[in-house]
Each structure stands twice: as C-alpha cells, then as structure tokens.
C-alpha positions as a Markdown table, in Angstrom:
| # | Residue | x | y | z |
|---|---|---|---|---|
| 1 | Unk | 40.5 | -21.8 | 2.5 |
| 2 | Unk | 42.5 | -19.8 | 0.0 |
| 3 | Unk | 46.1 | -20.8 | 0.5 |
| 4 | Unk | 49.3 | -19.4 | -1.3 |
| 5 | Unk | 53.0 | -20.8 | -1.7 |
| 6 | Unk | 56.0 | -19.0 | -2.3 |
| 7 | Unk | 59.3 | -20.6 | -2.8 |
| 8 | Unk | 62.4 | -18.9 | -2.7 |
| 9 | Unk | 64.5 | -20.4 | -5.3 |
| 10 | Unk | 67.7 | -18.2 | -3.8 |
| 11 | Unk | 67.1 | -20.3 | -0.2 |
| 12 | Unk | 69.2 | -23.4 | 1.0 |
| 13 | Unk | 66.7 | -25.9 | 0.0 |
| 14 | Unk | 64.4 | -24.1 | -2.5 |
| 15 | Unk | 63.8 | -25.6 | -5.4 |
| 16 | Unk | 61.3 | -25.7 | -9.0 |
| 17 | Unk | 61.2 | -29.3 | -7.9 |
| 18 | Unk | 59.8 | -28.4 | -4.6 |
| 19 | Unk | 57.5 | -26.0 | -5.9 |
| 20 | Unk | 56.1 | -28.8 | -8.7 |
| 21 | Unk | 55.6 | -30.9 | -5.7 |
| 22 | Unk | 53.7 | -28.2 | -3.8 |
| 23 | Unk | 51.6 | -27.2 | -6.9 |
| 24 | Unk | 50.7 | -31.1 | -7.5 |
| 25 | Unk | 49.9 | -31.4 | -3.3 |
| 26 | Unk | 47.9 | -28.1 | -3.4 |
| 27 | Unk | 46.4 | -28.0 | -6.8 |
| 28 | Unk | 43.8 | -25.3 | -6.3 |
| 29 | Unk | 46.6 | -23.1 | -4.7 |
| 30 | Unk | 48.6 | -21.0 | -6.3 |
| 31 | Unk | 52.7 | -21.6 | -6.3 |
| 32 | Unk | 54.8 | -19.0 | -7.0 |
| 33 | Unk | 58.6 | -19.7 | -7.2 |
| 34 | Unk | 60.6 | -16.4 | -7.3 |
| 35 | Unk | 64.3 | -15.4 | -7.5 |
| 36 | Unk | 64.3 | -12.0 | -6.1 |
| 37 | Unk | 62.4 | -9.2 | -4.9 |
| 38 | Unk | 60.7 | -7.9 | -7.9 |
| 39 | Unk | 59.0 | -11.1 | -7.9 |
| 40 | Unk | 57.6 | -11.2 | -4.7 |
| 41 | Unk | 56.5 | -7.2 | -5.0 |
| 42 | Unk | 55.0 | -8.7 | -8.4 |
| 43 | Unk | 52.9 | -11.7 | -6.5 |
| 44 | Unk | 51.9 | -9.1 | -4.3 |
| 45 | Unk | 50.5 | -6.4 | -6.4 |
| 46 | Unk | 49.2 | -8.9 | -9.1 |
| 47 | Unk | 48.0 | -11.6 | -7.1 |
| 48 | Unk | 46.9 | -10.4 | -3.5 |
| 49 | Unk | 46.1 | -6.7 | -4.3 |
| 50 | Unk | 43.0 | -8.6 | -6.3 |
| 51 | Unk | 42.4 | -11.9 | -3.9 |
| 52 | Unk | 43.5 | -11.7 | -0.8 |
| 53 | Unk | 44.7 | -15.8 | 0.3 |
| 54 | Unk | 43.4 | -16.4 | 4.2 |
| 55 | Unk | 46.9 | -18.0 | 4.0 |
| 56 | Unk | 50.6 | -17.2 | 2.6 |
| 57 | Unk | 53.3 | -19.9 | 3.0 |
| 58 | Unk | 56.8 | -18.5 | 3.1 |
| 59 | Unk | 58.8 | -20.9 | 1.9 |
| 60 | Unk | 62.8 | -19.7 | 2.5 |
| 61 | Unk | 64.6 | -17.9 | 5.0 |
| 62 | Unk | 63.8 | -15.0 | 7.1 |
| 63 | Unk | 64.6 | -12.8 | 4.4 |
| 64 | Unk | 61.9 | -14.1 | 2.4 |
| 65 | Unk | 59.1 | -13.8 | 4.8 |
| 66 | Unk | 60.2 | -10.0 | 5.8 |
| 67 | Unk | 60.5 | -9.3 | 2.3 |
| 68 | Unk | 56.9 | -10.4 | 1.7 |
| 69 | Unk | 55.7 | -8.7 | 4.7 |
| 70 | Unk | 57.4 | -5.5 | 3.5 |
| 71 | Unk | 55.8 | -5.7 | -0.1 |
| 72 | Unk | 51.9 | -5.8 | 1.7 |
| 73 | Unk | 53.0 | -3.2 | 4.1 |
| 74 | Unk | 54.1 | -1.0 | 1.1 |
| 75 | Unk | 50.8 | -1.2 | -0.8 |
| 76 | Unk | 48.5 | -0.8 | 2.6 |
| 77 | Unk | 47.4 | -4.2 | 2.6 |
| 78 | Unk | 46.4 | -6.5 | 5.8 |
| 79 | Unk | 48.4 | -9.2 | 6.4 |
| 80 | Unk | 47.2 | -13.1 | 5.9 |
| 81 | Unk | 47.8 | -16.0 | 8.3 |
| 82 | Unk | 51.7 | -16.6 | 7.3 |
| 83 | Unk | 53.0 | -19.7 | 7.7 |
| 84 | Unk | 57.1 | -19.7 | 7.9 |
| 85 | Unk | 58.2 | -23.1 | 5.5 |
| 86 | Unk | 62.0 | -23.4 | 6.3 |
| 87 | Unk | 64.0 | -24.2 | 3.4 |
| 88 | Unk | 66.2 | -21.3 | 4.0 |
| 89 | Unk | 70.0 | -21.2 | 6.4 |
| 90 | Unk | 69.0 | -20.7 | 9.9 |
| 91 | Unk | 65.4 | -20.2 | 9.7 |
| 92 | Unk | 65.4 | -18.4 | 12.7 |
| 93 | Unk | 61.7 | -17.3 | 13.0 |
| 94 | Unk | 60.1 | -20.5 | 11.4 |
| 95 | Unk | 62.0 | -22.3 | 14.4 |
| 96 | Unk | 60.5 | -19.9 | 16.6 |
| 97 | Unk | 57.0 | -20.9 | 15.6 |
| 98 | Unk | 57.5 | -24.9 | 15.9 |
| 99 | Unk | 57.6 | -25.0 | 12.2 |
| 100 | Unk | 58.1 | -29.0 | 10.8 |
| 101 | Unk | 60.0 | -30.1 | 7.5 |
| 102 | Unk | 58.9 | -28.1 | 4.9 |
| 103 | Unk | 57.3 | -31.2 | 3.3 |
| 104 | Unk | 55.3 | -32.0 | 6.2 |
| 105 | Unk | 54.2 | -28.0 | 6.6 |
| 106 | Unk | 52.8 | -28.3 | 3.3 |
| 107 | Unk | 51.2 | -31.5 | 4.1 |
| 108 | Unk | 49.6 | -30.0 | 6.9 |
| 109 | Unk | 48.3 | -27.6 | 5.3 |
| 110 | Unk | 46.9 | -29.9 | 2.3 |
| 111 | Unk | 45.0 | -31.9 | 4.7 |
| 112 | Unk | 43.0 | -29.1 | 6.4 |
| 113 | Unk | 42.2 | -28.1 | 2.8 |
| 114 | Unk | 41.0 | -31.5 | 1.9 |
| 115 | Unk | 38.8 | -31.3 | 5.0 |
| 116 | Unk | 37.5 | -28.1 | 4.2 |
| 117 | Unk | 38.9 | -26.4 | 6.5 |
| 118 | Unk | 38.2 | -22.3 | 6.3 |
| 119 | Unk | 40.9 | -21.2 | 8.8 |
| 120 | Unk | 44.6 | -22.3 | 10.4 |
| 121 | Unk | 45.6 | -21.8 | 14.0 |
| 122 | Unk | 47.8 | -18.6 | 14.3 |
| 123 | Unk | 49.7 | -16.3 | 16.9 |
| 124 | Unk | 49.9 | -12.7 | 17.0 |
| 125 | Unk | 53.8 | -12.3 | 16.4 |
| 126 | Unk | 55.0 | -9.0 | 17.3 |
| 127 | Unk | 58.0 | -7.6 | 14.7 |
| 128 | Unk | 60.4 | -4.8 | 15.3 |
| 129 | Unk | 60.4 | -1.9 | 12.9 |
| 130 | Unk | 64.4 | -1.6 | 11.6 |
| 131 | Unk | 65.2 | 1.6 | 9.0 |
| 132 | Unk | 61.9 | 1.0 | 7.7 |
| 133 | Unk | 62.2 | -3.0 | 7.3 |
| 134 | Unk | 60.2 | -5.5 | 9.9 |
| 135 | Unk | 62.3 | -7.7 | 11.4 |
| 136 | Unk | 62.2 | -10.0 | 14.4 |
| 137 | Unk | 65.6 | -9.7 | 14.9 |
| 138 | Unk | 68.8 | -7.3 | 14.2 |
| 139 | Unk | 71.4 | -7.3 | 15.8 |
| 140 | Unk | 75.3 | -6.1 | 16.1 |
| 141 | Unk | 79.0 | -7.1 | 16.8 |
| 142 | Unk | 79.5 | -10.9 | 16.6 |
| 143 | Unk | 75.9 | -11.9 | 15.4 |
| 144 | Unk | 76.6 | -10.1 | 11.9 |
| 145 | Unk | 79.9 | -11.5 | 12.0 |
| 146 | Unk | 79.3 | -15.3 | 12.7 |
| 147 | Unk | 76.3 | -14.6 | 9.8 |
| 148 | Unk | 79.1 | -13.5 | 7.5 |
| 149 | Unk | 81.6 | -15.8 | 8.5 |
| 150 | Unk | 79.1 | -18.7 | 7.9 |
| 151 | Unk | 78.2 | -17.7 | 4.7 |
| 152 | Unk | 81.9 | -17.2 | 4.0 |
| 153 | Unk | 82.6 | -20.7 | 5.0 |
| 154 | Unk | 79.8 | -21.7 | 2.8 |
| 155 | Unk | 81.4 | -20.1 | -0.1 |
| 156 | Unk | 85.0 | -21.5 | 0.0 |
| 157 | Unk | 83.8 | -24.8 | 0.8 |
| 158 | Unk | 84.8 | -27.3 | -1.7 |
| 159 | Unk | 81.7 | -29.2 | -3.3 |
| 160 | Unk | 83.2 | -32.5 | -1.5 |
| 161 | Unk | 82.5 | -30.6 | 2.1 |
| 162 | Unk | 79.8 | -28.5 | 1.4 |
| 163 | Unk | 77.4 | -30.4 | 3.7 |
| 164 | Unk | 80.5 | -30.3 | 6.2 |
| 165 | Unk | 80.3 | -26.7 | 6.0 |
| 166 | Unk | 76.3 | -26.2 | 6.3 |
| 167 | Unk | 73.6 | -26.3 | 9.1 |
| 168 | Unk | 74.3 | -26.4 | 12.8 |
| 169 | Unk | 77.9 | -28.5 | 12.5 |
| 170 | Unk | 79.4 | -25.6 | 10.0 |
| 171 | Unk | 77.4 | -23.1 | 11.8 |
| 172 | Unk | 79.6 | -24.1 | 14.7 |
| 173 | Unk | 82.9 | -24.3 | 13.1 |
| 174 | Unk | 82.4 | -21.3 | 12.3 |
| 175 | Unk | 82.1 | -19.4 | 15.0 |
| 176 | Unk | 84.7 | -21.1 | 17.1 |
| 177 | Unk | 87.0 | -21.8 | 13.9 |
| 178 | Unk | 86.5 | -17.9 | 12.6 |
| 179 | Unk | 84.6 | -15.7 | 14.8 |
| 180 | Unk | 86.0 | -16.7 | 18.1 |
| 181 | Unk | 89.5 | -16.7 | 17.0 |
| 182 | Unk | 89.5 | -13.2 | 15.4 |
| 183 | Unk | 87.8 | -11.2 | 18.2 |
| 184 | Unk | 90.3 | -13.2 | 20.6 |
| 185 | Unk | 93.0 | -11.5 | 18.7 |
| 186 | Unk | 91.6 | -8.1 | 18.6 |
| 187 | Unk | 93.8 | -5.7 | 20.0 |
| 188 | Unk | 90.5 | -3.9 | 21.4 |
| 189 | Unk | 87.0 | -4.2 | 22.4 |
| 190 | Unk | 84.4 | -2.3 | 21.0 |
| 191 | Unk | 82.1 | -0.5 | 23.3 |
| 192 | Unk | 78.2 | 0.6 | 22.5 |
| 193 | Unk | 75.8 | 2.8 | 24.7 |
| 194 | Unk | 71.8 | 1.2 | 24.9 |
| 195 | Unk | 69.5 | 4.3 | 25.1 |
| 196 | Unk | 65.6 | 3.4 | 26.2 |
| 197 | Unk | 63.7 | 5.7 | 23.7 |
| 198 | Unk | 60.0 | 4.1 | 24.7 |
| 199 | Unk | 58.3 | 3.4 | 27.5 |
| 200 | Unk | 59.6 | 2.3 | 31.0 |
| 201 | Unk | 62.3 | 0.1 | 30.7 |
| 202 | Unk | 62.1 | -3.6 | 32.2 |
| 203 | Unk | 64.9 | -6.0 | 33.3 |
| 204 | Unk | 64.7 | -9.1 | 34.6 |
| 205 | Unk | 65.5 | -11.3 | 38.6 |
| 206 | Unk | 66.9 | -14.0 | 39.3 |
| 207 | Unk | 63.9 | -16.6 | 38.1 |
| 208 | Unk | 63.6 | -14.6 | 34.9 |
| 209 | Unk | 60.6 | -12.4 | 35.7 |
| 210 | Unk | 60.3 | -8.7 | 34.6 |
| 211 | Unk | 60.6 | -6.2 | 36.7 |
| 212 | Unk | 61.2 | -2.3 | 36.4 |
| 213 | Unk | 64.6 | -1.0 | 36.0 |
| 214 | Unk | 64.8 | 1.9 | 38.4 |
| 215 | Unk | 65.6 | 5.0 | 36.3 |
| 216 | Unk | 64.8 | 3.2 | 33.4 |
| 217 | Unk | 62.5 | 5.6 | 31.9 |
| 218 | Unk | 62.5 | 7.5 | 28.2 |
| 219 | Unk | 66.2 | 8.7 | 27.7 |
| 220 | Unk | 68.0 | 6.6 | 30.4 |
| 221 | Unk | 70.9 | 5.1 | 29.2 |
| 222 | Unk | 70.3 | 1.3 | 30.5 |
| 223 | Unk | 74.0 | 0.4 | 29.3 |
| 224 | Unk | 77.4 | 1.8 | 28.6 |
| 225 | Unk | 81.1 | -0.6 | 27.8 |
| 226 | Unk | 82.3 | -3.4 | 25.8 |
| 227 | Unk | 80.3 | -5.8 | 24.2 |
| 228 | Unk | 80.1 | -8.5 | 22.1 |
| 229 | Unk | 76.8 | -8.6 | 21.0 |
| 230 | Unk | 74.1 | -5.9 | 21.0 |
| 231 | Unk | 70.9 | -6.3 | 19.8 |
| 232 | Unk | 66.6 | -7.0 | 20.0 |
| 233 | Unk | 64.3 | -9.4 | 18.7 |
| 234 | Unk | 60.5 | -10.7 | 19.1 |
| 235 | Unk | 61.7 | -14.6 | 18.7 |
| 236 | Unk | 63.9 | -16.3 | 20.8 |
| 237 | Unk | 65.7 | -17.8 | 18.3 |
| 238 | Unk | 68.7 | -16.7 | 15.7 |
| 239 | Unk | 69.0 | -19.8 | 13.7 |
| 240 | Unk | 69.6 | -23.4 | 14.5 |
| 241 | Unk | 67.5 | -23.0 | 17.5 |
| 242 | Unk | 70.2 | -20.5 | 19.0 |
| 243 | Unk | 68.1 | -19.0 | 22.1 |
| 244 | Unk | 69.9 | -15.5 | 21.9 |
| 245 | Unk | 66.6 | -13.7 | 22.8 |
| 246 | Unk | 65.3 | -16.0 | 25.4 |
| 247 | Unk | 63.0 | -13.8 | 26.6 |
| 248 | Unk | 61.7 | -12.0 | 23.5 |
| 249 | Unk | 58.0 | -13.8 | 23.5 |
| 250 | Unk | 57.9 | -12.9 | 27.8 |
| 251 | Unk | 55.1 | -10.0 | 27.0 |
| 252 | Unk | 53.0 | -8.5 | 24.1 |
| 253 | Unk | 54.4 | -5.2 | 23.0 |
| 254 | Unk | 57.8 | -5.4 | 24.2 |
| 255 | Unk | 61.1 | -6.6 | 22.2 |
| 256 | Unk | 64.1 | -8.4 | 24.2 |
| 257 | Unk | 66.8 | -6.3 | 24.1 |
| 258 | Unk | 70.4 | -7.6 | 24.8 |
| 259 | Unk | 73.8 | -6.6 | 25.1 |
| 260 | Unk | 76.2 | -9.2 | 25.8 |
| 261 | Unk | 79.1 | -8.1 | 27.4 |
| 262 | Unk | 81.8 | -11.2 | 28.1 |
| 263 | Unk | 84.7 | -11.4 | 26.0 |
| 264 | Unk | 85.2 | -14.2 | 23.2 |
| 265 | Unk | 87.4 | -16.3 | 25.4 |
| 266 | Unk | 84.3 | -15.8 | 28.1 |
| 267 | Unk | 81.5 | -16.3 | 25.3 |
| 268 | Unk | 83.6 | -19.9 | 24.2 |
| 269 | Unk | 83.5 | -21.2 | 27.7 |
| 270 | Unk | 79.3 | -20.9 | 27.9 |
| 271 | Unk | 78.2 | -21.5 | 24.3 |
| 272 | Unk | 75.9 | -24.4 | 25.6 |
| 273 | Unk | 74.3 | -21.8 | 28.0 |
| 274 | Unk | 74.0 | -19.4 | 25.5 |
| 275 | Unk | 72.6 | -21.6 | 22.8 |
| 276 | Unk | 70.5 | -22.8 | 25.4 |
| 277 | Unk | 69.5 | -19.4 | 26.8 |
| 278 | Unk | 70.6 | -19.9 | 30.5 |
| 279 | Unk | 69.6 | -17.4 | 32.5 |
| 280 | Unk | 70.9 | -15.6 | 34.4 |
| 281 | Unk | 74.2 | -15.6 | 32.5 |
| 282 | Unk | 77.4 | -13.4 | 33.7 |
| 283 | Unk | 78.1 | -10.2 | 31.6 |
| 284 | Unk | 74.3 | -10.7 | 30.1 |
| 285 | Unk | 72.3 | -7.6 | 29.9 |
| 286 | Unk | 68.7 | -8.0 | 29.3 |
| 287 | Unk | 66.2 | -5.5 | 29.3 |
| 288 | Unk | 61.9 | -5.5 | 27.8 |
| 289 | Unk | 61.7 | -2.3 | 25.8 |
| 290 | Unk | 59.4 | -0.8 | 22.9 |
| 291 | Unk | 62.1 | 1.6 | 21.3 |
| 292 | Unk | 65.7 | 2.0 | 21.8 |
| 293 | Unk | 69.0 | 3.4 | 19.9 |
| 294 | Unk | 72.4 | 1.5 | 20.1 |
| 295 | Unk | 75.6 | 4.2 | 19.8 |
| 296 | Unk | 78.8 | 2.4 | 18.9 |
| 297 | Unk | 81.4 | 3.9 | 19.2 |
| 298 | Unk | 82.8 | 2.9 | 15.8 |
| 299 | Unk | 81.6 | 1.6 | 12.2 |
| 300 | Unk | 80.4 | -1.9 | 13.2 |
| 301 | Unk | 78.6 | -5.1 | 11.1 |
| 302 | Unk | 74.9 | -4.8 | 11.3 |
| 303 | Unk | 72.2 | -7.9 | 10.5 |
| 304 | Unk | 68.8 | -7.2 | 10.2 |
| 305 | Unk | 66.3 | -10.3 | 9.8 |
| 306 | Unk | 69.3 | -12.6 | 8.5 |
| 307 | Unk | 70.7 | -10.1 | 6.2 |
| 308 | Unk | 74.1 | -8.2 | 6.8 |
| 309 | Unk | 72.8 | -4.4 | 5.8 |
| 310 | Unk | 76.4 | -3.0 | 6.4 |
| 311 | Unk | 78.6 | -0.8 | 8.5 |
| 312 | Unk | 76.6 | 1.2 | 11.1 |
| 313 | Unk | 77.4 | 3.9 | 13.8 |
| 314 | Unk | 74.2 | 3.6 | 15.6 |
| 315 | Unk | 70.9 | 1.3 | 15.0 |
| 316 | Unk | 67.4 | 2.3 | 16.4 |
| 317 | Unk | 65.7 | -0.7 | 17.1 |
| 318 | Unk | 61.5 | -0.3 | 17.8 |
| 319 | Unk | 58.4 | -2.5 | 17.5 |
| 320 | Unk | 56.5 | -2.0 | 14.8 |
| 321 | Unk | 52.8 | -0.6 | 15.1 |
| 322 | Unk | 51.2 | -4.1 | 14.1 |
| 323 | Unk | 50.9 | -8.0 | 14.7 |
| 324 | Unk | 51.1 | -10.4 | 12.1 |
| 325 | Unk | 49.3 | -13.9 | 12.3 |
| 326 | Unk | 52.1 | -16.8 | 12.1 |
| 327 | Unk | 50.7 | -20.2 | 11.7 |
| 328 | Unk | 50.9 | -22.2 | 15.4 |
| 329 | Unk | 52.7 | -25.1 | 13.5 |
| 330 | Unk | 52.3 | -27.3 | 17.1 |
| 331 | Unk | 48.0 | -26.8 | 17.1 |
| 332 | Unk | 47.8 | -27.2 | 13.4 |
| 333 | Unk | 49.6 | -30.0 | 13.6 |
| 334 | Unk | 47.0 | -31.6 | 16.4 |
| 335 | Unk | 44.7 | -30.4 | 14.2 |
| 336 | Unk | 45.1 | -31.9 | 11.2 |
C-alpha cells in the first residue's frame, strides 16, 4: 500500500516536527510538508501525475484537503483513498469522518502498512461543486461571520491567552462575545431567496425523514425572508463537531440545504440544539437538493470549505459530478 502525507505547515497544529515524525513512522512513504498552494499543485503534478499513492493523508484543515482535491481534479486525475488528519481549526470534514488525533491516524495507518496491508476502509463522500472549488460545505450570513470573528479573536489574542482564545472554548466566545452581539444590534435583518435549480426538492417530517416538498420542483422558490444562516453541505459538521447540516449524509446525491431563519437573540437561546442538530428546530428550514442558487438581497460574507471567499450577491451551490473515497477512520481503526 502506497501511502502519502501532506502536512500543512499554515494549519493550527502543523508542523516540520510532525512531518519528521510522520516520515520516521512511515519511512517508505513519502512526506511532503507545504506552505501554500503551489506546493501542493507541485506534489501533485511531480509526485502523483507519475505514481499514483492508493492513499493521500491530508494533514490540515478543510482548506487543505479541498485544495488537494482541486489540484487532481485540475490535471484529470482519479482521486486516492483520502484520509482527513486534523491538525487544522475546526476540521469540519475530518470530524465528519470519525477521524482520531492526528498522531493516532498516522499510527493507524503505519500498522496496516506493517501488516501488509494493500487497501484502507473508505466511504464514498459526496462534495458540492462551489465557483468551480469542491467543498462539503459553504455557507452565508453568520457562518462566515463567526469564521471571521474567530479568526479575528485568534489574532488579537495576547500570546498569554492564545489557548484561551482557540478550539471550541474561543470558538464559543466568539460567537456569543462577537457574532451574537453585533447581529443583535443590527438595525436590520437581511433577507435571501433559496431557488431549487435540480431535481425535486425534498424536506423533511417530524421524525426527520424526507419527504417531497409539494411544488418543489426545478425553479420553485423553496424559501423567501430573513435569515441568519443560509447554506449546504455533504457533512454534518462545521467545526468543533457543530451539527449545522444534520442531515447532509441522509441520502447519496443530495446536499442538505439550510436556511436558518431565528433571529440572534432566538439562535442564543438554542445553541445546544443547534450544535447538537435538534430537529425539528423553530425558524429551521431544511430541504435535500442537487443544485440550488441563494439571492441575497445585499452584499453578504461568503465561506466556502473554511475559507471566507468575500462579499457575494448570490451563491449557487450544486453537487459535484463525483465521489471521493474518505478513509472510515471508525473500521480502520477495528481494523488495525
């Protein structure tokens, strides 16, 4: 089993030391510690244009793994079993997979190598197609703002709190200490219109199973008001285990789409059920769809995969027209 590593130097907990540490576990892999993205389009089109690896570890953020997955996609290449290593912020998609430490994913891995292993236990994972970038999740409104505010906070820290200001505590205090308290202020609510652009659109009852929305077909606009958040993913989670998309992994070929209409003040009273992903939840809008367009009806913060892309009138939101094979941490785990 030919296995690669990348490490994201750039991510929370990248580092050369953990790449040494990877090269000296997997010594007949090859490590690659990179910086930006010239050097992972340079891994891809020296190293797996020539030798394919059955198996690519992403070790960083989201960003990282879709910025590997766009680099193969770019120069027609099939995609290896990818196994998410979080040492990025939220690690939204490596969560989503049951992914451990990154030392013991790497561990995992060099144990099935020892033992000859020629394959890994995967899952087709399904990713959305976002102004030409996979994705499993972008979003709109308060999810690119707490992104930004969190990284913000992160910033201005002093080195004494830094930790204070990281992972799920300072993810927290930020949305209630930054995020919450601005949109409570705002003099106005935005508002956003959800267009179904694919096929048939499905919502959901009472015990969470799909079913069709009548009228729901191609060009049916399956929402129209204020919201607070508005957007689609393949995983459930958004980082720190945040079940925003509960039901993104409900069926093959379909992408959770949500707008959430409550206001801040609303939002602050349920965080547990939304961080949990209770359903059903007042003002929660929840539709299965395969293409859609969101029409805001200003210039509004836009977050793609992790990454805050900008100011955006509208964002069309589809699945993209292949599966990629994530590593099933949980069986590989049994397994090794």
């Amino acid at each position: 089993m030919d296995v690669s590593v990348i490490v994201n130097l750039n991510s929370r907990r990248g580092s050369e030391r953990f790449a040494q540490w990877a090269q000296r576990l997997l010594p007949t892999s090859q490590v690659v510690a990179t910086r930006n993205v010239a050097d992972v389009e340079r891994f891809v089109s020296q190293s797996m244009a020539s030798k394919r690896p059955s198996v690519v570890l992403s070790g960083g953020g989201d960003g990282t793994a879709i910025g590997l997955l766009d680099a193969m996609r770019a120069r027609g290449l099939s995609f290896p079993a990818l196994g998410l290593v979080p040492l990025g912020t939220g690690n939204a998609w490596a969560i989503g997979t049951h992914a451990p430490s990154p030392r013991r994913a790497l561990e995992a891995i060099a144990r099935l190598v020892d033992r000859g292993a020629d394959s890994v236990p995967t899952n087709d994972f399904w990713l959305m197609e976002v102004e030409g970038r996979l994705t499993p999740f972008a979003d709109a409104g308060w999810g690119a703002e707490i992104l930004n505010d969190y990284k913000q906070q992160r910033l201005s820290a002093p080195a004494v709190f830094r930790r204070l200001a990281e992972g799920r505590v300072g993810y927290a205090a930020s949305i209630l200490g930054r995020t919450v308290p601005r949109n409570v202020l705002a003099r106005r609510r935005p508002r956003v219109r959800l267009v179904n652009l694919g096929e048939p659109a499905l919502g959901f009852d009472a015990a969470g199973q799909p079913v069709p929305v009548p009228g729901g077909g191609r060009g049916a606009v399956l929402y129209e008001g204020p919201y607070g958040v508005a957007g689609a993913g393949t995983t459930m989670e958004l980082g720190f285990g945040f079940k925003a998309l509960h039901f993104a992994r409900t069926l093959p070929g379909r992408m959770h789409t949500r707008v959430y209409a409550a206001t801040a003040a609303e939002a602050t009273g349920r965080i547990v059920d939304l961080w949990r992903g209770v359903h059903p939840l007042p003002h929660s809008h929840d539709f299965l769809l395969t293409h859609c367009r969101l029409e805001f009806d200003g210039e509004v913060p836009v977050e793609v995969g992790g990454d805050v892309i900008g100011l955006r009138r509208q964002l069309e939101l589809r699945l993209a027209p292949m599966v990629v094979p994530v590593v099933d941490w949980a069986k590989l785990r049994a397994r090794a």
